[in-house]
Phi, psi and omega in degrees: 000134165322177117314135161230149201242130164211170199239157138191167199300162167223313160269162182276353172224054180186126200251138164233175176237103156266162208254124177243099157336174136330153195269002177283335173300323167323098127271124193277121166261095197301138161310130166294149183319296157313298166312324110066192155324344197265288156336309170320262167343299199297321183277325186292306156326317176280349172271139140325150165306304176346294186297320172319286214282354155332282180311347171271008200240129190259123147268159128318143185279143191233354174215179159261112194290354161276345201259213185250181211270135199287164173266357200185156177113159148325318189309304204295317185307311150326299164331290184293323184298320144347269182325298195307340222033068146263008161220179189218001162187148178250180198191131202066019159264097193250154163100151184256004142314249242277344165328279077096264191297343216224308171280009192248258172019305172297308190285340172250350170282332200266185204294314188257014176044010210263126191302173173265159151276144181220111181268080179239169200261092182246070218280312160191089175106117162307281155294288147304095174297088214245175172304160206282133180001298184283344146289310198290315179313324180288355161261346176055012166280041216329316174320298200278327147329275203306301180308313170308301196292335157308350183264319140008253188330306172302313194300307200284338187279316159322329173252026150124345203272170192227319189242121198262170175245087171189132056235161171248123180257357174317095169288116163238175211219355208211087182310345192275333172312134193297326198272014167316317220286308203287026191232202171234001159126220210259336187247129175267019191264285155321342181230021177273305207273325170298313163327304178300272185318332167289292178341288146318299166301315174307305197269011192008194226267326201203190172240021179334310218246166182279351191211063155214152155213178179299154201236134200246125173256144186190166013238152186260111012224145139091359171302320198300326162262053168290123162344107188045043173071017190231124183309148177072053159246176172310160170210111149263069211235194229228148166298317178293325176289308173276355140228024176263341194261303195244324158252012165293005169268355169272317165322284207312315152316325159314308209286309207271324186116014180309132196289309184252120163264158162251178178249158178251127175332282193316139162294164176187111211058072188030022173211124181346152206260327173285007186243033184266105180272338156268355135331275193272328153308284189306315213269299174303304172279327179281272174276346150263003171065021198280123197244036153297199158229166147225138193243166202286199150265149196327092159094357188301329161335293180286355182263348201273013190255329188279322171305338161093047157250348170233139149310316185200194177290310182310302164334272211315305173325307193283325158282348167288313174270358119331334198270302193144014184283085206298326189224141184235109175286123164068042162196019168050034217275291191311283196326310169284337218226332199281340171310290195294349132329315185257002186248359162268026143085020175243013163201125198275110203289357183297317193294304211291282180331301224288310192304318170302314181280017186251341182291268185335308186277344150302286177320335201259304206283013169271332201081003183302358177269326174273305174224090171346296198264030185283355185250014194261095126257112214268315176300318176280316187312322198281321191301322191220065149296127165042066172285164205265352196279338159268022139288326198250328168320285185326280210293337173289006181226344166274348174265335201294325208262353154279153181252101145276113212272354175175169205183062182275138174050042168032035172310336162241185339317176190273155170269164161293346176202155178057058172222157152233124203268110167248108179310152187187121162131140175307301194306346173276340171289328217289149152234063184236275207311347179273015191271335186084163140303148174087045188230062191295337179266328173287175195235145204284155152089023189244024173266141155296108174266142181324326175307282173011270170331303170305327189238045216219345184233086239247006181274332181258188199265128168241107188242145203237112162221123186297332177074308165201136171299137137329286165249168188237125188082181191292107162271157212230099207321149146088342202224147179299112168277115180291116198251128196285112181245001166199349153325068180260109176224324152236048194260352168284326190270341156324323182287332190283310169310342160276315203291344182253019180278164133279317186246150157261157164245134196229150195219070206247158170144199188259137146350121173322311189279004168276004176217154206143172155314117161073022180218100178273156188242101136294329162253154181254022169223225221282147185260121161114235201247017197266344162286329172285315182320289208315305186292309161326298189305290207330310162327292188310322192197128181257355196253057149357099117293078182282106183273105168250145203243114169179179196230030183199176150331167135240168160251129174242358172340001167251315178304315174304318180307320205256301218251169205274354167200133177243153184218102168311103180222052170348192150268119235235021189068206200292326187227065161276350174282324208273346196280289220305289242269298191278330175281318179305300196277018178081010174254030148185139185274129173322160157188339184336096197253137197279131185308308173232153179287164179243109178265139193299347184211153146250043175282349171318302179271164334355096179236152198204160170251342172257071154305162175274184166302288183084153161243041132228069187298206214251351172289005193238181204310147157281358214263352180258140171299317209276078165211168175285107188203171142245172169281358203219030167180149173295121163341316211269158185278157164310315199214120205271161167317148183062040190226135180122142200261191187232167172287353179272160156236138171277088199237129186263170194180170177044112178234131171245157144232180205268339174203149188277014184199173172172134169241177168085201158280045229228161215230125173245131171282117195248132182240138163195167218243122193232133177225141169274113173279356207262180217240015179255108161291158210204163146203148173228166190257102171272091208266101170276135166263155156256146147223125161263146193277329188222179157177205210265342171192148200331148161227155177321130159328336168177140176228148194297160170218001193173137161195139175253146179254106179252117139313114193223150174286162168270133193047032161266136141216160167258165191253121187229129200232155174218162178258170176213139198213169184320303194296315199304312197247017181274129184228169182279127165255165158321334193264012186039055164189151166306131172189138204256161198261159170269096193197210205240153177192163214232145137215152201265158142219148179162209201238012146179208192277038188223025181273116134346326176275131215201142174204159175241161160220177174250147150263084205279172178256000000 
């Protein structure tokens, strides 16, 4: 790599001109606090408003930053605003050519040299694919989470970029929403713990090093409950919900040290969540002291004018950065309006400093200062574009991340030999749809397909019939996927090819692109003509191992009825036919537990397992109507949070505690004894509940509170111990603060939220 001689600031009372090597020459040194703060301070001094507010203004890549400089347009304007140091950070410009070529423009055309931020949407995985979020959740591995997201992290930092808009931490209740795949499910205990570990893995401990980058949390607040599943809708709940529910998983990312937030399409308790000042003032900046930046969402700024809460753009501006909105992606708000905002006495210009210093002071803690160009190699980029060691990352967290949802008469595993097998489903050939939504970066048709896979296992007869397409035509990021709702057209030669199996592998679910941003569901179950393939093959041959490839719950309610084994194989990234392909043949043993309940309708939903009571619960007589029921379905989910089983059998005993009551500081120890009874080594995931029986307002039927993942030998068992304190039983009270209540509660163990074993205690003052 060359040399570039460029000037840009370093101190607070001094512009020098310095020489930047390659970035391995660059030793980074984190700043100590004060220092700082000191650095910081010093460059703010020295901007102009313009120049603040430059730095609050987010564009899209908009040319080829190699070519030459646009003449006219939105681009040119972009273009000057640049030259100007009006902007402070770009998005969607990949690859360290044009990184490269785009800060080095910035850093020597504008007045104050101060570099950009480079932002893409790295959700799970650049290149290199790892499973889609709410599969990784399903693994309950925190290790193998935290590791996914550094491969991540390394990768997208190899091609110049420094910040993802991930992890999205949004508890959601309700599958027909599309962005379920990008989250971590329905329990905020489990997506708390999750939160964390993404966090961490992007951002690893400091920012030192080349293959970590910011970590974006999001969207704040409360999306996740958009009204009947459908994105961009209202979100209307209760103070007890928002904060007992939905934001300790954003705590918890504060808690990992995440640099950047994001703000939420939705509106909540009737005002757009980015002009939400308690939301980002009180809560974020305020009781959690969080000393980030936040940044809006694609255009939310400008949107707060369609929800009919701003008269026009301006307006919004001025309630957004009031609210506490630091950056505005992509709607050009800040940039036209707040200069002129702040010298008509209606944005207090101390908010424009607060918002520039909290961007500058990321920027100082990255090192971009000391060297713009620290994430631009070209040498490194090429080294580790798909390397084999994140390859081999991917596939331990795409088998980590199946569920296995049933298994009569031990159909699996599969044998290795003298069997004949017939594959059936477009989706076992497909090598897209299994990358999931939010892979913008990966290159279509490089996923390992379950055939592959399958035939990588060279001892049975493997015979392949697509049976029906899925979709019609290619689908596409950004486009309504068209789904073959009468096309059977190969659905004869699927029966013969069953009818001459011993096992079908049936291989059904959704299109990649059916779940993501803005691709809401009314129905959740098999899509097109694949529920009728199902009952056909069945016909044909019943003895069904139905494999699903999808990004969200489905209702299957026939298939559960029917077929003798099913395996929850979401989309599982770049090497999911060969992850599928080792769990069908017994060389890994399932473990996986599921993240959201699977409801038998979805007339069901909003379905959760930590529900309230009600005071005619689902416990009272049936032979009477006046209880919480429906009439024409069971209360209860198909297959409940924390479910799924394994090639091991598990059997719990003994649940001891260490004292039947405790205050204070004071710990009750809950122990129980888990054995593997199966002819397998195995591992599960041991899950303890809580329940308070009374408090100052309603509580849950039961809430996770702990869980270990144990390896155990056939016929080892172990002693799994969990603690349980003041904080463990602390809930947001009426009293507007966390606090645990003194009363009587109940807790469960076992192997998922049904769990049966059970003992009480008290929490005395």
């Amino acid at each position: 790599m060359k040399s570039h001689q460029f000037k840009f600031l370093t101190v607070a009372f001094i512009l020098v001109v310095l020489s930047c090597t390659t970035p391995k020459n660059i030793a980074f040194t984190k700043p100590n606090k004060s220092n700082l703060e000191t650095k910081v301070d010093s460059v703010l001094k020295l901007m102009t408003l313009e120049e603040k507010i430059g730095q609050m203004n987010q564009y899209n890549g908009f040319w080829d930053v190699t070519g030459p400089a646009p003449k006219d347009g939105a681009a040119a304007l972009k273009y000057d605003h640049i030259k100007k140091g009006y902007v402070g950070s770009m998005l969607n410009v990949i690859g360290v050519k044009n990184v490269k070529a785009l800060q080095k423009f910035a850093v020597e055309e504008s007045r104050l040299h101060i570099p950009l931020l480079f932002g893409f949407d790295v959700v799970h995985g650049y290149q290199t694919i790892s499973p889609i979020p709410l599969a990784e959740s399903a693994s309950w591995d925190l290790e193998a989470i935290k590791k996914s997201a550094q491969i991540a992290a390394e990768e997208t930092a190899a091609v110049g970029l420094n910040w993802t808009f991930a992890p999205m931490v949004d508890i959601t209740r309700d599958a027909r929403w599309g962005r379920v795949m990008e989250g971590a499910g329905e329990d905020t205990f489990l997506g708390s713990k999750i939160a964390y570990a993404r966090v961490k893995g992007f951002q690893g401990d400091d920012f030192s090093g080349t293959n970590t980058i910011l970590a974006c949390t999001k969207h704040f607040a409360g999306y996740g409950f958009a009204e009947s599943g459908r994105d961009y809708n209202t979100v209307d709940i209760g103070n007890s919900t928002l904060q007992n529910i939905i934001l300790p998983p954003f705590k918890a990312t504060v808690d990992a040290g995440v640099r950047t937030f994001m703000n939420s399409f939705n509106e909540i308790n009737g005002l757009p969540s980015t002009g939400s000042k308690f939301l980002q003032r009180e809560i974020l900046k305020g009781e959690w002291k969080f000393d980030g930046f936040v940044v809006s969402d694609w255009g939310s700024i400008g949107e707060m004018v369609t929800h009919g809460h701003a008269k026009d753009g301006k307006q919004a501006a001025e309630m957004a950065i009031n609210a506490g909105s630091d950056m505005d992606m992509e709607s050009y708000l800040y940039v036209e309006n707040l200069a002129a905002l702040v010298k008509e006495g209606k944005v207090n210009e101390a908010l424009i400093d607060d918002a520039a210093r909290r961007i500058l002071k990321v920027k100082f803690e990255m090192g971009l200062f000391d060297n713009p160009y620290k994430y631009c190699d070209e040498a490194r980029e090429k080294a580790t574009l798909g390397k084999q060691e994140f390859q081999e990352g991917v596939l331990d967290m795409a088998k980590k991340s199946i569920v296995l949802l049933k298994n009569e008469n031990d159909l699996l595993p599969l044998k290795k030999s003298n069997q004949k097998i017939a594959l059936i489903g477009a989706l076992a050939s497909d090598k897209s749809s299994s990358l999931g939504s939010w892979r913008a970066a990966s290159k279509d048709n490089t996923a390992v397909s379950v055939l592959e896979g399958m035939q990588k296992y060279t001892g049975n007869q493997l015979t392949y019939e697509k049976g029906a397409d899925v979709a019609i035509g290619t689908p596409v990021f950004g486009s309504e996927t068209i789904i073959n709702t009468t096309d059977k057209s190969g659905f004869d030669k699927a029966v013969v090819a069953a009818k001459n199996a011993d096992v079908v592998v049936l291989v059904l679910g959704e299109i990649g692109f059916q779940t993501g941003e803005g691709r809401s569901r009314v129905n959740i179950d098999l899509p097109g003509v694949q529920q009728e393939l199902l009952e056909t093959i069945y016909k044909a041959n019943p003895n069904i191992v139905l494999v699903l490839n999808n990004g969200r719950p489905l209702t299957i309610p026939w298939a559960d009825a029917h077929v003798p084994a099913i395996l929850e194989a979401w989309q599982l990234g770049t090497q999911s036919g060969n992850a599928i392909a080792q769990v069908l043949y017994g060389d890994y043993n399932p473990s996986g537990k599921l993240p959201m309940s699977f409801p038998r309708n979805v007339g069901q939903l909003p379905l959760y397992y930590n529900h309230k009571n009600t005071g005619r619960p689902s416990t009272n007589d049936a032979t009477s109507v006046f209880w919480s029921h429906y009439g024409d379905e069971k209360n209860s989910p198909l297959y409940p949070f924390g479910y799924g089983l394994s090639y091991s059998k598990f059997e719990y005993s003994i649940l001891n505690l260490s004292a039947n009551s405790f205050s204070g500081d004071e710990k009750i120890v809950v122990s129980v004894n888990i054995k593997n009874t199966g002819k397998v080594a195995g591992k599960e995931v041991v899950q303890m509940y809580l329940r308070d029986l009374f408090g100052s307002s309603t509580r849950p039927v039961r809430e996770l509170k702990g869980f270990e993942m144990v390896a155990l030998n056939p016929n080892e068992t172990k002693t799994v111990s969990f603690e349980i304190d003041s904080k463990l039983i602390s809930f947001y009270t009426p009293n507007n603060k966390w606090e645990a209540e003194p009363g009587d509660f109940k807790v469960f163990v076992g192997g998922n939220s049904d769990a049966t074993l059970q003992a009480d205690f008290k929490f005395v003052n």
